[in-house]
C-alpha positions in Angstrom: 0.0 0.0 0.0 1.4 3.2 -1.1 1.8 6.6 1.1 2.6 10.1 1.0 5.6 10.4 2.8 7.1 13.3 1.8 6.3 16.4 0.0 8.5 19.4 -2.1 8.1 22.4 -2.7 9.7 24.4 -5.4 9.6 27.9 -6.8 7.9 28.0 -10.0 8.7 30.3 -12.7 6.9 30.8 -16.5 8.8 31.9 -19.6 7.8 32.4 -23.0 9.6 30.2 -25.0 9.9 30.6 -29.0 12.1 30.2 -32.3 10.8 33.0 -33.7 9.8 37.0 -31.9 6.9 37.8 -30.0 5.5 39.6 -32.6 5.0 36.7 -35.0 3.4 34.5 -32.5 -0.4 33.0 -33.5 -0.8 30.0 -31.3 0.5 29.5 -27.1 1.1 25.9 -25.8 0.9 25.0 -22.3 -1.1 23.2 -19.5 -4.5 24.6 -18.7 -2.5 25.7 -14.7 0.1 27.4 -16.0 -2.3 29.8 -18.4 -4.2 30.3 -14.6 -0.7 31.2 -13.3 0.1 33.7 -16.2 -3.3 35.2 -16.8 -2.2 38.8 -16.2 0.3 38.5 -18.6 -1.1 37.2 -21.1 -4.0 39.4 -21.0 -1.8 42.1 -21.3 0.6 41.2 -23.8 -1.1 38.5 -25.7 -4.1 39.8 -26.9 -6.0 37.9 -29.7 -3.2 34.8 -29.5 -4.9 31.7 -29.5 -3.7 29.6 -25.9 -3.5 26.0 -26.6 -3.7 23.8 -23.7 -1.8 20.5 -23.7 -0.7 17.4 -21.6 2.2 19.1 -19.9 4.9 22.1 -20.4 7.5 19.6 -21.8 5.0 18.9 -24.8 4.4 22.5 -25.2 7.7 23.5 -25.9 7.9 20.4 -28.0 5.6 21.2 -30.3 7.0 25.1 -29.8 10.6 23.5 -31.3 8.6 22.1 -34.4 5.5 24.6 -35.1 6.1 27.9 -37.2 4.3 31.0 -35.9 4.1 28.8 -32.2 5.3 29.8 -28.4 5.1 27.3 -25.1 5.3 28.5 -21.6 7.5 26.6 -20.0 10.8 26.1 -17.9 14.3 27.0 -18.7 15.2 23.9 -18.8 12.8 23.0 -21.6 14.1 25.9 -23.4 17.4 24.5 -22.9 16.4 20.8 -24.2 14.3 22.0 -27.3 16.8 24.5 -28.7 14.1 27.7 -27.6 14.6 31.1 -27.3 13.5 33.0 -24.2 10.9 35.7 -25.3 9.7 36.6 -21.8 10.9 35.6 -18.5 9.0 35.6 -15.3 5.4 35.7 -16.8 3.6 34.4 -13.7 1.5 36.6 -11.9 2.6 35.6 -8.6 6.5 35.7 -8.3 6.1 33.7 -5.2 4.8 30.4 -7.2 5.4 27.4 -5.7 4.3 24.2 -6.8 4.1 21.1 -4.3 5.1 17.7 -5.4 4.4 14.3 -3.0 7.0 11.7 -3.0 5.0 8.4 -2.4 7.1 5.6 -0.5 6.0 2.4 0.8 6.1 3.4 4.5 4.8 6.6 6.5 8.0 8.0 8.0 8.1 8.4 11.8 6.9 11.7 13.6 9.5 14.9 13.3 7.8 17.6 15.7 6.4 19.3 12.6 4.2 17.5 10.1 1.5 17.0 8.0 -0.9 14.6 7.4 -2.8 14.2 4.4 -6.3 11.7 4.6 -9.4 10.8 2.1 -12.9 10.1 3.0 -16.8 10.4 2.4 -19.3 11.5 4.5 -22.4 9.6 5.1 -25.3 11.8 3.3 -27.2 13.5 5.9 -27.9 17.0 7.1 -25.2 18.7 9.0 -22.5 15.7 7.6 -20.1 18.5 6.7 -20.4 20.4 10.1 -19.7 17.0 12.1 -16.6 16.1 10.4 -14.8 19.4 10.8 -16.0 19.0 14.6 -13.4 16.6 15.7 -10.7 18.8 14.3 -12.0 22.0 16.8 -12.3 19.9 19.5 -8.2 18.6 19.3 -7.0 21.9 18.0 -6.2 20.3 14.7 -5.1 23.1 11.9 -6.3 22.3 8.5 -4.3 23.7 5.7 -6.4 22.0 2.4 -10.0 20.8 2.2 -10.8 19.7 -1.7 -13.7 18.2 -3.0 -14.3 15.8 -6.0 -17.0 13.7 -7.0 -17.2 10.6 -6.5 -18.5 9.5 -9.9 -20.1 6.3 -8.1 -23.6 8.3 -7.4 -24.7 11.6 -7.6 -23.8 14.0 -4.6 -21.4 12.0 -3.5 -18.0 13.3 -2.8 -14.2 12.5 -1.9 -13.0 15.0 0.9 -8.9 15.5 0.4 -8.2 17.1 4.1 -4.7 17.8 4.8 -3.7 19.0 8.2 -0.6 19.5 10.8 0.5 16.9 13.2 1.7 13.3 12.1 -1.3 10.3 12.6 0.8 9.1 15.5 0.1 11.8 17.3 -2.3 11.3 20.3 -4.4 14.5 19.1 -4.5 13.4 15.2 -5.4 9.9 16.7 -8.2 10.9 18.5 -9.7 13.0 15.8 -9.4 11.1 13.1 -11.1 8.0 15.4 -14.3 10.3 15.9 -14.4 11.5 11.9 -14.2 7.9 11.4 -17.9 7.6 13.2 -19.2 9.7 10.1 -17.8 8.8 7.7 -18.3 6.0 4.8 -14.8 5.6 3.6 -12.0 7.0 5.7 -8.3 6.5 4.5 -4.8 7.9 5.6 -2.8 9.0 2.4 0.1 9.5 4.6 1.9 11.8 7.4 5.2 13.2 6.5 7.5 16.3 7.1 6.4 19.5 5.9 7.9 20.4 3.0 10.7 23.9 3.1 
């Protein structure tokens, strides 16, 4: 069984990435995140480009190396690999981008004094479901730093809860919470408790 047991993060910085100038440019390729991340931008200086999302910023500058006319928005390093010049630099919004990335193991590593644990689950459909699970977390002082929802594509209104939250599921706190979330809940999981990431 698979678990999260550590996570990275790294700053994350756009760049415009081309054979030919800026002002020959008809068609942007990139993932659908990274247009989010440079909106701004690209409202400002792209106007009436079309933005063409693809699989991932690799593939963009791929098909940026091979496509007249064509730009990706991507790393240096792709730049680097596919031979691209850098027409802008530093196009996200936010210069403090950071992207996390989970390194999944086959063990939760032991508690360090400052951790996070990550955990999945459903809630048993009734009224006040949602108000009873965050309960448990108040009560043992538990900070939550993510709540996400997806469905669950097995019924309608059904939903996945992704909770991530400080302390390691060791902890006596963590423990105790998570045993009375489990009470109302149809499908609990731990994903895994690891150090937080610098």
């Amino acid at each position: 069984d698979l678990k999260i047991c550590s996570e990275i993060m790294l700053e994350i910085s756009h760049n415009l990435l081309g054979k030919g100038g800026i002002k020959s440019l008809k068609k942007i390729y990139s993932k659908q995140e990274v247009f989010g991340q440079c909106r701004l931008w690209l409202e400002i200086n792209m106007q009436g480009i079309a933005l063409v999302e693809v699989s991932s910023t690799s593939k963009a500058a791929e098909i940026a190396s091979e496509e007249k006319n064509s730009a990706a928005i991507a790393s240096m390093l792709a730049a680097k690999k596919y031979r691209l010049n850098v027409l802008a630099s530093g196009i996200e919004d936010n210069p403090n981008n950071l992207t996390r990335f989970l390194v999944i193991g086959g063990s939760i590593p032991g508690p360090t004094r400052k951790d996070r644990t990550s955990i999945m689950f459903s809630v048993k459909d009734k009224v006040g479901a949602l108000h009873d699970i965050l309960v448990p977390f108040k009560k043992y002082k538990i900070n939550l730093t993510k709540i996400e929802s997806r469905p669950s594509r097995r019924k309608a209104w059904e939903y996945y809860f992704f909770v991530d939250m400080m302390g390691h599921c060791e902890n006596q706190s963590v423990k105790k919470a998570l045993a009375e979330l489990e009470k109302h809940c149809s499908f609990l999981k731990i994903l895994g408790s690891y150090p937080v990431g610098i």
